[in-house]
Backbone as JSON Lines, residues from 0, in Angstrom:
{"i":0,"aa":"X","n":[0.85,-1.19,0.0],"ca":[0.0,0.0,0.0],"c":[0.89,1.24,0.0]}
{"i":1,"aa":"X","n":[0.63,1.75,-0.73],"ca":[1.76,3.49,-0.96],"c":[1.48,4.24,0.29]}
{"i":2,"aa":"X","n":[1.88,5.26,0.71],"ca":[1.6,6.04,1.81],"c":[0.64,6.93,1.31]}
{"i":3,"aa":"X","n":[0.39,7.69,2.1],"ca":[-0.55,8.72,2.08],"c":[-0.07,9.97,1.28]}
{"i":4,"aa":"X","n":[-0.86,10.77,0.72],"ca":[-0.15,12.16,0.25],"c":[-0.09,13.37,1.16]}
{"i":5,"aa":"X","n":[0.97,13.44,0.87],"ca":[1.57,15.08,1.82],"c":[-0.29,15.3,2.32]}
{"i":6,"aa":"X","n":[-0.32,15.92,3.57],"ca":[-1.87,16.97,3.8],"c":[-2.53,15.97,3.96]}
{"i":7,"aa":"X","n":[-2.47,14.83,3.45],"ca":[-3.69,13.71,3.58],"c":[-4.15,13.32,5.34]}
{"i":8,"aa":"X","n":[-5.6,12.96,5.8],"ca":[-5.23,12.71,7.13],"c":[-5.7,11.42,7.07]}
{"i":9,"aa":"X","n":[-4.77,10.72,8.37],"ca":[-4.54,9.16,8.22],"c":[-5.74,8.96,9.45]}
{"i":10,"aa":"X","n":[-6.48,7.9,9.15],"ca":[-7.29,7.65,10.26],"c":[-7.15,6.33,10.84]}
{"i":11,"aa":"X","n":[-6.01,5.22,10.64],"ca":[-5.49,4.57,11.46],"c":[-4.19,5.1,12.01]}
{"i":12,"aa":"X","n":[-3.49,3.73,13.47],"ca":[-2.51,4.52,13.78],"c":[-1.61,3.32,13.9]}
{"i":13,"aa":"X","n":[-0.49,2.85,13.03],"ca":[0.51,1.99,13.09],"c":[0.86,1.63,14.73]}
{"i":14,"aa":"X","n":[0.56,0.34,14.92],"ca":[0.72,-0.01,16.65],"c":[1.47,1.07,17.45]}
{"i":15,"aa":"X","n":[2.81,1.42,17.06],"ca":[4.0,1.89,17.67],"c":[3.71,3.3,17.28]}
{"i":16,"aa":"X","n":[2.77,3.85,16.56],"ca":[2.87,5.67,16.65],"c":[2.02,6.37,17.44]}
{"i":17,"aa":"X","n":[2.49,7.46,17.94],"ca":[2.34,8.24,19.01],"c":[2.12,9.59,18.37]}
{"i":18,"aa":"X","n":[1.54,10.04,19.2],"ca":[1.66,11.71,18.45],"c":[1.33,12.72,20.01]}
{"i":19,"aa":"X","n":[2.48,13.46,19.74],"ca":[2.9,14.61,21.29],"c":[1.67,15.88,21.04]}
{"i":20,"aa":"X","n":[0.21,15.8,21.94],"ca":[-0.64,16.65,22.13],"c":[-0.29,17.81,22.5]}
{"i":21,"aa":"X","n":[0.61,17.53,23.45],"ca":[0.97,18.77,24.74],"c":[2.41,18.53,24.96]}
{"i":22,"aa":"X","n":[3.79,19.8,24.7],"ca":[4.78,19.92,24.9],"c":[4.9,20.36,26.72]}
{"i":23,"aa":"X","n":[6.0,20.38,26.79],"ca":[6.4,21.05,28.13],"c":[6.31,21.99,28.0]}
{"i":24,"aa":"X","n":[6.49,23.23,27.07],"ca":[5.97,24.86,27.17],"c":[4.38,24.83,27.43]}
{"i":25,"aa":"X","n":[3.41,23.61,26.59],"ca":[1.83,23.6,26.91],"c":[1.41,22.98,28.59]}
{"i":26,"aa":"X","n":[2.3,22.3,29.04],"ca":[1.85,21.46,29.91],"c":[2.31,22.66,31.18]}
{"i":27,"aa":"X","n":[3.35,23.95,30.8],"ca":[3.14,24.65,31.7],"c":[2.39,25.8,31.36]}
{"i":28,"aa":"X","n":[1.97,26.37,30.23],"ca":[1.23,27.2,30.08],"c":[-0.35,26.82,30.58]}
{"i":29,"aa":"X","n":[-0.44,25.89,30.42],"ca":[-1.99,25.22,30.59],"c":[-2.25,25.25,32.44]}
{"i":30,"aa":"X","n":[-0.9,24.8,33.41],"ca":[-0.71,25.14,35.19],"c":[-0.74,26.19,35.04]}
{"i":31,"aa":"X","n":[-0.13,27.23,34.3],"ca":[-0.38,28.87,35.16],"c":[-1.83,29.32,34.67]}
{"i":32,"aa":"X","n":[-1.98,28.57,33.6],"ca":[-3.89,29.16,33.77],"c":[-4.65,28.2,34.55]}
{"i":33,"aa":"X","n":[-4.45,27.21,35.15],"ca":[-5.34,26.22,36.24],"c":[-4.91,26.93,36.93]}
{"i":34,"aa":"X","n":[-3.89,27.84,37.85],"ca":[-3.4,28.49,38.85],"c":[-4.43,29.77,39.07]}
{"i":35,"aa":"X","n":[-4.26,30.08,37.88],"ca":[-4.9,31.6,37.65],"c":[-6.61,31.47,38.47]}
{"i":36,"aa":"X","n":[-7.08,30.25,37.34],"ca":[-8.42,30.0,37.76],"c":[-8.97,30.03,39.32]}
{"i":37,"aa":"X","n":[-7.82,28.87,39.73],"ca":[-7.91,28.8,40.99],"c":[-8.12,29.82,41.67]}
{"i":38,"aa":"X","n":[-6.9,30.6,41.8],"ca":[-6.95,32.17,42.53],"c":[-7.9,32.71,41.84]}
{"i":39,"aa":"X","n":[-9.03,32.92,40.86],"ca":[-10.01,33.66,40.74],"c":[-11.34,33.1,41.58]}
{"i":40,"aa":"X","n":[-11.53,31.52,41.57],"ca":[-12.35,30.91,42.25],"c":[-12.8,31.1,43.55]}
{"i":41,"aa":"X","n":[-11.12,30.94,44.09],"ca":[-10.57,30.85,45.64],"c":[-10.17,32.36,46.39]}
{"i":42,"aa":"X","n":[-10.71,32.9,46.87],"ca":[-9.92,34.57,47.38],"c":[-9.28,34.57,48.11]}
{"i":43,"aa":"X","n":[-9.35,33.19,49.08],"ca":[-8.4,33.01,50.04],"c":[-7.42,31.66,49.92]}
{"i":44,"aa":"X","n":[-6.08,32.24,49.29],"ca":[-5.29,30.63,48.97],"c":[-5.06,30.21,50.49]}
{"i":45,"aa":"X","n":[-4.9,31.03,51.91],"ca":[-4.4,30.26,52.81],"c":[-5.37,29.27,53.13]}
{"i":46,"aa":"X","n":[-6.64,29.07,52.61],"ca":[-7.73,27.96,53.01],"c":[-7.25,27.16,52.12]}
{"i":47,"aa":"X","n":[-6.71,26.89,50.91],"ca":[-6.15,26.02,50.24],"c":[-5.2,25.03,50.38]}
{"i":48,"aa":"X","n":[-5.62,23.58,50.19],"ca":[-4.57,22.53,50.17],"c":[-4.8,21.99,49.24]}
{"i":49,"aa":"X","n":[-3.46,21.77,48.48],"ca":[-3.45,21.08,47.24],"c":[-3.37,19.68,47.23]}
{"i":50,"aa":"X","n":[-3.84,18.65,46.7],"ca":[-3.4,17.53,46.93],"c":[-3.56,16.42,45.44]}
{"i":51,"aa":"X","n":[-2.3,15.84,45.41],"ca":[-2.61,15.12,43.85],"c":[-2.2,13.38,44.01]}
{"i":52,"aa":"X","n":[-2.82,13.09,43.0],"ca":[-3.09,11.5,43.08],"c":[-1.68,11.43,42.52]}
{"i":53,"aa":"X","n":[-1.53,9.97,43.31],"ca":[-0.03,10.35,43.21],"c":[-0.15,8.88,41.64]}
{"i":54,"aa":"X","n":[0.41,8.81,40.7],"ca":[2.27,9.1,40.45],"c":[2.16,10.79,40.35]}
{"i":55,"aa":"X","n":[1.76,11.03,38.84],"ca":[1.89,12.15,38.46],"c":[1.13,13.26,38.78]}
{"i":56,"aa":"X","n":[0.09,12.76,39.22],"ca":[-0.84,14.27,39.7],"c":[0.05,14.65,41.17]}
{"i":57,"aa":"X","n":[-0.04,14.15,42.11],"ca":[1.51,14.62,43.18],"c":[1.98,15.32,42.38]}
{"i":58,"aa":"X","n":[3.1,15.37,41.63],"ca":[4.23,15.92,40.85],"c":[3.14,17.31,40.08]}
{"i":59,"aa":"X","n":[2.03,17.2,39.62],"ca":[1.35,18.78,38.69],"c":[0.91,19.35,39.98]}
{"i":60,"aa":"X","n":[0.68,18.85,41.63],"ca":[-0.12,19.3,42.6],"c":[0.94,20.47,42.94]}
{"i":61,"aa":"X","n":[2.44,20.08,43.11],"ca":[3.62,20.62,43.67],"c":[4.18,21.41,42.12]}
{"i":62,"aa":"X","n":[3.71,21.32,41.51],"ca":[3.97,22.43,40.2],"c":[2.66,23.71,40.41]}
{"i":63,"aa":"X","n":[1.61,22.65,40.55],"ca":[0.3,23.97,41.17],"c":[0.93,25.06,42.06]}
{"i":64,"aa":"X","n":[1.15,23.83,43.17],"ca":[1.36,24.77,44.09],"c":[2.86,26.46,43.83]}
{"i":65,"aa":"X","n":[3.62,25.84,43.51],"ca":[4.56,26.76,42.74],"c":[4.26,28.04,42.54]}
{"i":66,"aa":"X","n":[3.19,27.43,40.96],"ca":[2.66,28.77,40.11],"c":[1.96,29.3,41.31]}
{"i":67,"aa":"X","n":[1.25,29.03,42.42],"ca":[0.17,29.8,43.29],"c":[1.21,30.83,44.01]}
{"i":68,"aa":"X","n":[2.58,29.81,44.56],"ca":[3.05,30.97,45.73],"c":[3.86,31.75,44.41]}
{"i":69,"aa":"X","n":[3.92,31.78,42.9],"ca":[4.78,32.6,42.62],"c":[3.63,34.27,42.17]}
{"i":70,"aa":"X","n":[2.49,33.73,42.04],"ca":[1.1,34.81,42.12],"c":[0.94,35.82,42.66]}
{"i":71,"aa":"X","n":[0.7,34.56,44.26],"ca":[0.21,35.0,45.18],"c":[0.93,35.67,46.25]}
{"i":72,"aa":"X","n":[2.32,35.04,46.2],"ca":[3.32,34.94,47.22],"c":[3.05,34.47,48.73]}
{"i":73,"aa":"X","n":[1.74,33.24,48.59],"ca":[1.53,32.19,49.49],"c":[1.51,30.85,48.67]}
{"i":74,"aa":"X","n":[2.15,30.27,49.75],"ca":[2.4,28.62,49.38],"c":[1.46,28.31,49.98]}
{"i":75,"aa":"X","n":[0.34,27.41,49.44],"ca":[-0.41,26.64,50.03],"c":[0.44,25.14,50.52]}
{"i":76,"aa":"X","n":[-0.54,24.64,51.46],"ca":[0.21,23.16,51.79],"c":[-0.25,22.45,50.55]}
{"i":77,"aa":"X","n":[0.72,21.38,50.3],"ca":[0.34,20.27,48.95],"c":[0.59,19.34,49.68]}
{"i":78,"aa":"X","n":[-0.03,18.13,49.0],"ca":[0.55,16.38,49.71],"c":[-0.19,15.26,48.25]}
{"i":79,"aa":"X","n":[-0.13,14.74,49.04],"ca":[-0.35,13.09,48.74],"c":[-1.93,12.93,49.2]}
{"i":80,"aa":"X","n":[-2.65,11.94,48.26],"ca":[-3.49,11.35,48.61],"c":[-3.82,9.94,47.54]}
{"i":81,"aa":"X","n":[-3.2,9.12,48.03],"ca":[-3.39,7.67,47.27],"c":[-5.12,7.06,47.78]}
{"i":82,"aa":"X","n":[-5.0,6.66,46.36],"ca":[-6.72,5.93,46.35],"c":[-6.27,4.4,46.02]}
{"i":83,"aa":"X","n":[-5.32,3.87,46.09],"ca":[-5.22,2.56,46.01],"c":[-6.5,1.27,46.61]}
{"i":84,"aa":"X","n":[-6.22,2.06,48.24],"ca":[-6.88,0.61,49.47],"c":[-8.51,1.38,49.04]}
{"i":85,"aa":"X","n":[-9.09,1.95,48.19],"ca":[-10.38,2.76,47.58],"c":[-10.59,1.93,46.45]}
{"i":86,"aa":"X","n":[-10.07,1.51,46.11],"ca":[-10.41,1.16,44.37],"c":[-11.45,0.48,44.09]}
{"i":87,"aa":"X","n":[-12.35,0.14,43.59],"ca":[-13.43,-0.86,43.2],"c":[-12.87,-1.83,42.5]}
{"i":88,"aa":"X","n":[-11.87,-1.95,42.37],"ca":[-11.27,-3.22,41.43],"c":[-10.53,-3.96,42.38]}
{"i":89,"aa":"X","n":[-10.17,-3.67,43.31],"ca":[-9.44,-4.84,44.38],"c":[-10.14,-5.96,44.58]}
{"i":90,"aa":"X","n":[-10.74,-6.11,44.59],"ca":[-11.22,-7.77,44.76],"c":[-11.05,-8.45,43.15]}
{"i":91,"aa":"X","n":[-11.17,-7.59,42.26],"ca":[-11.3,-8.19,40.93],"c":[-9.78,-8.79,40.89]}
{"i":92,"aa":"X","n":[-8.88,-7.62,40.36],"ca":[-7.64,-7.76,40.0],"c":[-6.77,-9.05,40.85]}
{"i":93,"aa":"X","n":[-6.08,-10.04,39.97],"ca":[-5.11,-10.89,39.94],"c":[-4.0,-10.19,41.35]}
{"i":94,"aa":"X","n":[-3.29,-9.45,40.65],"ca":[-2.14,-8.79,41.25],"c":[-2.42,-7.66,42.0]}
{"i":95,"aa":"X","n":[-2.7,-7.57,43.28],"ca":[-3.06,-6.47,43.72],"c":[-1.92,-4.71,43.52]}
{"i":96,"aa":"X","n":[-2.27,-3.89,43.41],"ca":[-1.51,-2.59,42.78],"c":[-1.01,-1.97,44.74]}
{"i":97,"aa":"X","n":[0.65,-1.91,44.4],"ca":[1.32,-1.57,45.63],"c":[0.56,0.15,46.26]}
{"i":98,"aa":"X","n":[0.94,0.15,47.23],"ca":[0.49,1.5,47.94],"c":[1.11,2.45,47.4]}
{"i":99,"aa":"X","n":[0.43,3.63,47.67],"ca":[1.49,4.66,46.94],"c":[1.52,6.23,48.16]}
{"i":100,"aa":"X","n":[1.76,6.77,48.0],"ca":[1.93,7.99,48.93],"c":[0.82,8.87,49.37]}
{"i":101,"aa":"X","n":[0.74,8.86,50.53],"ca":[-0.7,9.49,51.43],"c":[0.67,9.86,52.14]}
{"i":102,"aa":"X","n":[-0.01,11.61,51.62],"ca":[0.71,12.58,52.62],"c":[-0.21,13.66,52.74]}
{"i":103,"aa":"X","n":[-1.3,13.87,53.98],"ca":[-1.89,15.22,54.3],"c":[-1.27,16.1,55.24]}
{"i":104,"aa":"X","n":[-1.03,17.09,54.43],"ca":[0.11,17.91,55.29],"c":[-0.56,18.83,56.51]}
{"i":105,"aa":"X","n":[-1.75,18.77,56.79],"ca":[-2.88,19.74,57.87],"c":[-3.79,19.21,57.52]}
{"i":106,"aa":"X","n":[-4.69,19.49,58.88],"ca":[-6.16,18.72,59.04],"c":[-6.89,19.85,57.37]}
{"i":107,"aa":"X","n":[-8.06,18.97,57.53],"ca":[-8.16,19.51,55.97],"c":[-9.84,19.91,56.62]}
{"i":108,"aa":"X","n":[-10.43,19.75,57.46],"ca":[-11.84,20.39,58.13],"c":[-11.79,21.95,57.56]}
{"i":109,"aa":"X","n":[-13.18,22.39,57.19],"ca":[-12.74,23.79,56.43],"c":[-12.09,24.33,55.88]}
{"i":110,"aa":"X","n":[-11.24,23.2,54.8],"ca":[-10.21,23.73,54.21],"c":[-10.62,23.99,52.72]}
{"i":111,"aa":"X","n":[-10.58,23.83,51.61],"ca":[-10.6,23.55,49.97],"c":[-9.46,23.02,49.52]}
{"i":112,"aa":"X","n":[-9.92,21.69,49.23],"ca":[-9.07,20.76,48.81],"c":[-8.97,20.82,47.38]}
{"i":113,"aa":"X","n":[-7.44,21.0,46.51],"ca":[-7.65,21.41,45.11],"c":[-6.92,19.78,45.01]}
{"i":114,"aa":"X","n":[-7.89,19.27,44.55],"ca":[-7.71,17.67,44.05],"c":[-6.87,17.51,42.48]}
{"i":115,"aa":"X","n":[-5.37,17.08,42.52],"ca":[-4.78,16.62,41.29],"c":[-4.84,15.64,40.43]}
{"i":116,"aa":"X","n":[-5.11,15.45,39.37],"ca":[-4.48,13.76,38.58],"c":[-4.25,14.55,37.69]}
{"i":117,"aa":"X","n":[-3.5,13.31,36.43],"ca":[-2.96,13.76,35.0],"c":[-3.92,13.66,33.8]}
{"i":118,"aa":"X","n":[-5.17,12.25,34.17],"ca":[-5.96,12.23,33.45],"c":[-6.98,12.0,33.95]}
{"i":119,"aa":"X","n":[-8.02,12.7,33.29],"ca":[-9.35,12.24,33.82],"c":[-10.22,11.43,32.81]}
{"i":120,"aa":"X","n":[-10.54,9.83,33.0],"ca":[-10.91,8.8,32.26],"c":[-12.47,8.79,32.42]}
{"i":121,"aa":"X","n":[-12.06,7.64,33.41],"ca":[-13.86,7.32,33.89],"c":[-14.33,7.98,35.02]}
{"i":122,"aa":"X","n":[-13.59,8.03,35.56],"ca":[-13.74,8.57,37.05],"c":[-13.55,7.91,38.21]}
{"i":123,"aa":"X","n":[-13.17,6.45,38.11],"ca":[-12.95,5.53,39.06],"c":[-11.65,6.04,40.07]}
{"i":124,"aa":"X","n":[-10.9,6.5,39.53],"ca":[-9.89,6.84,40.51],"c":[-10.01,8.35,41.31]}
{"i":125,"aa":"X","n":[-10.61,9.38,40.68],"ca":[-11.36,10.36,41.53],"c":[-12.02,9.46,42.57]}
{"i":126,"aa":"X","n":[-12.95,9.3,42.47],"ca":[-14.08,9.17,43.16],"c":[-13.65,7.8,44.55]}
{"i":127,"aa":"X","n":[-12.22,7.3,43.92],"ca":[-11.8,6.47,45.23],"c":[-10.41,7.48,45.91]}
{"i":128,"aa":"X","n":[-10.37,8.33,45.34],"ca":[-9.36,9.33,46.16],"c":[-10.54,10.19,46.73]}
{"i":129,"aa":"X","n":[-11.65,10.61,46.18],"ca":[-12.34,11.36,47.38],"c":[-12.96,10.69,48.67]}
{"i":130,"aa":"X","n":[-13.08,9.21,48.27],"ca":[-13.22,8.42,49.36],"c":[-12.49,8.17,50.41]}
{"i":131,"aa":"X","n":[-11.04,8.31,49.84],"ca":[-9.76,7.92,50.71],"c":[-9.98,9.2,51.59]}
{"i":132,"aa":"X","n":[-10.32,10.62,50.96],"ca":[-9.78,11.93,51.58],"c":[-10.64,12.16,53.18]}
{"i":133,"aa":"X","n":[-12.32,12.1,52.28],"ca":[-13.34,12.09,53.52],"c":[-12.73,11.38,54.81]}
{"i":134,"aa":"X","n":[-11.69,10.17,54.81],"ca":[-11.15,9.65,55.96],"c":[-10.21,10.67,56.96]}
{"i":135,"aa":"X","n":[-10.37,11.95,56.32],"ca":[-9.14,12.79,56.95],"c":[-9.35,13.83,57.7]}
{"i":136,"aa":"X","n":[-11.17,14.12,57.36],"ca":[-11.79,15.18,57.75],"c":[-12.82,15.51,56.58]}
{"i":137,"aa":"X","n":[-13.93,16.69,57.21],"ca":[-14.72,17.02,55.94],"c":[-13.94,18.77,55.31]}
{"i":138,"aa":"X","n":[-13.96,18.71,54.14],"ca":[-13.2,19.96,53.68],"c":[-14.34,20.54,53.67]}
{"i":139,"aa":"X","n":[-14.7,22.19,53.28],"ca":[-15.37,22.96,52.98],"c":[-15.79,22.54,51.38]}
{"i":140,"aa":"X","n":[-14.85,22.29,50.72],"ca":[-15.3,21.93,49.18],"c":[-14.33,21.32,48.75]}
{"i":141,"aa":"X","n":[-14.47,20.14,47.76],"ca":[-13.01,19.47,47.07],"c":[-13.08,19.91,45.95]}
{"i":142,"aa":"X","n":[-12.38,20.57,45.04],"ca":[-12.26,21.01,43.64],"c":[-11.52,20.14,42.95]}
{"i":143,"aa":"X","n":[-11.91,20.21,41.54],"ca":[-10.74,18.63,40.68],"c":[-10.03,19.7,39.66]}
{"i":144,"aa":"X","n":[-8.48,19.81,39.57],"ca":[-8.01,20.09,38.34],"c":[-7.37,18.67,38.47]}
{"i":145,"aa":"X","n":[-7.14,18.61,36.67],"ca":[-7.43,17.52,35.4],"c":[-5.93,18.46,34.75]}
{"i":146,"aa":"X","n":[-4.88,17.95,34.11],"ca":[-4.27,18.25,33.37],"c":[-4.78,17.92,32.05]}
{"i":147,"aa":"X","n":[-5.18,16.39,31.66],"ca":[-6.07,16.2,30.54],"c":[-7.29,15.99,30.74]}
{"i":148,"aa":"X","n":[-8.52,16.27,30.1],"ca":[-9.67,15.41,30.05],"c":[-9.73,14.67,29.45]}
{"i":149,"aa":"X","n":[-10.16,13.62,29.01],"ca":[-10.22,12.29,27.54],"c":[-11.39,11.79,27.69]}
{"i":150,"aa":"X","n":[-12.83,12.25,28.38],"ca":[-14.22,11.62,27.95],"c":[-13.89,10.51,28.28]}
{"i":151,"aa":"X","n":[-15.57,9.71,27.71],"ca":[-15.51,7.98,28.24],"c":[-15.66,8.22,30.11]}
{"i":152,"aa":"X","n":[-16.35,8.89,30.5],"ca":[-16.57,8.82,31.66],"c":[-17.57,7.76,32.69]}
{"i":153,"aa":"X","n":[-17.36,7.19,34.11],"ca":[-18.24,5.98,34.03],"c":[-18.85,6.78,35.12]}
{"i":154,"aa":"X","n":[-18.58,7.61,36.07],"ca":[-19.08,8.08,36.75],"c":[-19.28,9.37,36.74]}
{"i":155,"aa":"X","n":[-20.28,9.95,37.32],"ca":[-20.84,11.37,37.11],"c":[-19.79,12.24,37.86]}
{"i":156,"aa":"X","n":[-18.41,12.7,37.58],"ca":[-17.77,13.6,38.02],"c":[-17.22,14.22,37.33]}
{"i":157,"aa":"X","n":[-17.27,15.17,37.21],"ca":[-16.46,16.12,36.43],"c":[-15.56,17.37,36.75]}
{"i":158,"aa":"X","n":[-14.31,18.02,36.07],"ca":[-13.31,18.47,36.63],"c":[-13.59,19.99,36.85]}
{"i":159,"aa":"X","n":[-13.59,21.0,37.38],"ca":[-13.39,22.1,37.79],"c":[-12.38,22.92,37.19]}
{"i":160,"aa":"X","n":[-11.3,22.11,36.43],"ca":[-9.89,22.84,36.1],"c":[-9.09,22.32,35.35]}
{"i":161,"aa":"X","n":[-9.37,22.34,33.98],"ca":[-8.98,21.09,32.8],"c":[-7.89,22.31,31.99]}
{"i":162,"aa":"X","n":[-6.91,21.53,31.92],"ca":[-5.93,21.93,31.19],"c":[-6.04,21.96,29.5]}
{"i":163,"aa":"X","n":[-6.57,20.69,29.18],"ca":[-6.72,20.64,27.94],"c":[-7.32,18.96,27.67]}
{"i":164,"aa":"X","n":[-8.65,19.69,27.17],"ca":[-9.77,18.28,26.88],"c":[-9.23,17.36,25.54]}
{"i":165,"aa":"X","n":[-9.04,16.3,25.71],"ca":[-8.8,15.73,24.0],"c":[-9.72,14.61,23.74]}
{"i":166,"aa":"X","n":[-10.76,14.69,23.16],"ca":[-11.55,13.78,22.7],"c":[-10.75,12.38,22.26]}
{"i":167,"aa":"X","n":[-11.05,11.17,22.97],"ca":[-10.54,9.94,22.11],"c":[-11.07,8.79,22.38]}
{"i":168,"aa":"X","n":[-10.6,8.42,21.26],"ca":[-11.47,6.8,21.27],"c":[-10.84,5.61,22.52]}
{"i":169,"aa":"X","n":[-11.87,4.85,22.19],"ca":[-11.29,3.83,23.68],"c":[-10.19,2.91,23.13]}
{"i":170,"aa":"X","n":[-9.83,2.83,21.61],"ca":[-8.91,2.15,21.13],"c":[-7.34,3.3,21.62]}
{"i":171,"aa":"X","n":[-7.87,4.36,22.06],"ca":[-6.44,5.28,21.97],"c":[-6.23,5.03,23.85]}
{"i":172,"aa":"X","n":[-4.54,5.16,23.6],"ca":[-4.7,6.02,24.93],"c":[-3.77,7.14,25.27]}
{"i":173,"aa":"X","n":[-4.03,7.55,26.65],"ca":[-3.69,8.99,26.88],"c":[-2.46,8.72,28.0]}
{"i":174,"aa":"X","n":[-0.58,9.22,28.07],"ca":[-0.46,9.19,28.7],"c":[0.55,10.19,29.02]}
{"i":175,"aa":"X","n":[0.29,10.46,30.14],"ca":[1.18,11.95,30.91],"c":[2.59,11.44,31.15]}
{"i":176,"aa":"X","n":[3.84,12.16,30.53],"ca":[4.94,11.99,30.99],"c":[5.55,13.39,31.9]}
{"i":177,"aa":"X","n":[6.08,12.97,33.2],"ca":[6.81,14.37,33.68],"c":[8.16,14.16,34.18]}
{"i":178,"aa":"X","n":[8.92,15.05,33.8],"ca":[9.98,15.33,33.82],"c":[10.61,14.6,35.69]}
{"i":179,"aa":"X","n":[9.9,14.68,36.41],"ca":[10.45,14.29,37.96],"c":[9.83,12.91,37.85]}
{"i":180,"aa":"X","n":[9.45,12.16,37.4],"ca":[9.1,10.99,36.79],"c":[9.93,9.81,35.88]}
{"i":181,"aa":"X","n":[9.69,10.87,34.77],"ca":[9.72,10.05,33.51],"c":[11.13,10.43,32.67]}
{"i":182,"aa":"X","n":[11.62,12.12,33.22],"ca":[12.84,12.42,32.52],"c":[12.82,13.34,31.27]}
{"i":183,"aa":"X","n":[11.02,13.49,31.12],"ca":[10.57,14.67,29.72],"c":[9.34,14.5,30.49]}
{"i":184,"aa":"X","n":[8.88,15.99,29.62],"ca":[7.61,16.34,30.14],"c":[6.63,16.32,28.54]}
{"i":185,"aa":"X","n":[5.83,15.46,28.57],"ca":[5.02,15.83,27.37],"c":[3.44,14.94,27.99]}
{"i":186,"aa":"X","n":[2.56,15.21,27.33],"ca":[1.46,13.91,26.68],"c":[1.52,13.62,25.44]}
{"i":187,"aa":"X","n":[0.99,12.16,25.06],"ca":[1.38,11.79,24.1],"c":[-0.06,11.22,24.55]}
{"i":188,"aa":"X","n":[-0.15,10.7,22.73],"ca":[-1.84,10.21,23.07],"c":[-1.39,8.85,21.92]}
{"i":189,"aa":"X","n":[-1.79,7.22,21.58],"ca":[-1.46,6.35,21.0],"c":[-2.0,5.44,21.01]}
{"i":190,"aa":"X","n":[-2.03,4.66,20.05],"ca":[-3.06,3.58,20.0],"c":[-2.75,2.5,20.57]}
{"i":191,"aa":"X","n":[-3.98,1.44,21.25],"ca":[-3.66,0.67,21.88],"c":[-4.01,-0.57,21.23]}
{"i":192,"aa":"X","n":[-2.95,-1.78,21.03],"ca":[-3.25,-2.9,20.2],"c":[-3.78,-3.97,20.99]}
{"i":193,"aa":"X","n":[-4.69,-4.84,20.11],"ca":[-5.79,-4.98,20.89],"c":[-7.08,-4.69,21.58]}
{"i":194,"aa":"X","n":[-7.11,-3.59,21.31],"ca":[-8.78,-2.98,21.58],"c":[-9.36,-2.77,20.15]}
């Protein structure tokens, strides 16, 4: 089969190709406007605690937090909040998935909790990190920033603070690389073989 012509658009995706949505100049331009939002939402950042699902939402929670004290010139507290021992799939899954980092840095009672991840799918992992959190205290309000959105949602939650929505199919997937992680900072979005 010949290739495609220059301009042509391809609507399959060879197992192994990838294509970079969001650079590291987007993935920080996109935090100082979730920052921005925030501080327009929020009037008071010292009621603010940031907290992100950890691998990578941890790592955009402590980039949040950053852009806020470089604003505001207050650091809110950031931490950890793993939804692992939350999951609705633990009894299912073969191999159970190791613990990961629960760190609340202050009681969180009347606080506003700005809730992190990298992607927002179905919603299964929100909705077992807000389960995990309620164990810590009741906040005044939990807010969700989303670095990506990607639809296909299974539960009724939705984000407060989306960096950048990308429509995709359930054959694709979406995944966040960061630099304190992974060694580069991008998303990349790619097809998955077998679906």
């Amino acid at each position: 089969m010949p290739p495609p012509p220059l301009g042509a658009e391809v609507f399959f995706w060879p197992s192994k190709m990838k294509k970079v949505v969001l650079d590291e100049k987007s993935i920080d331009r996109a935090l100082s406007r979730i920052a921005h939002e925030i501080l327009e939402r929020n009037k008071d950042p010292e009621k603010l605690v940031i907290l992100g699902i950890p691998t990578r939402g941890y790592h955009l929670a402590l980039r949040l937090r950053k852009k806020i004290e470089e604003i505001e010139g207050i650091a809110p507290f950031a931490g950890a909040v793993d939804a692992t021992l939350y999951r609705d799939d633990l009894g299912i899954k073969k191999d159970q998935p190791p613990l990961k980092r629960m760190e609340i840095p202050i009681p969180i009672d009347g606080k506003v909790v700005i809730m992190v991840d990298d992607v927002l799918f179905t919603g299964r992992t929100v909705r077992a990190a807000m389960n995990a959190l309620m164990d810590f205290g009741r906040p005044l309000a939990i807010q969700l920033a989303i670095l990506v959105d990607r639809g296909h949602r299974e539960f009724p939650i939705k984000a407060d603070y989306i960096g950048k929505s990308i429509p995709t199919s359930t054959k694709e997937d979406v995944k966040v690389h960061l630099f304190e992680v992974d060694g580069v900072t991008e998303v990349i979005i790619f097809a998955v073989e077998g679906k």
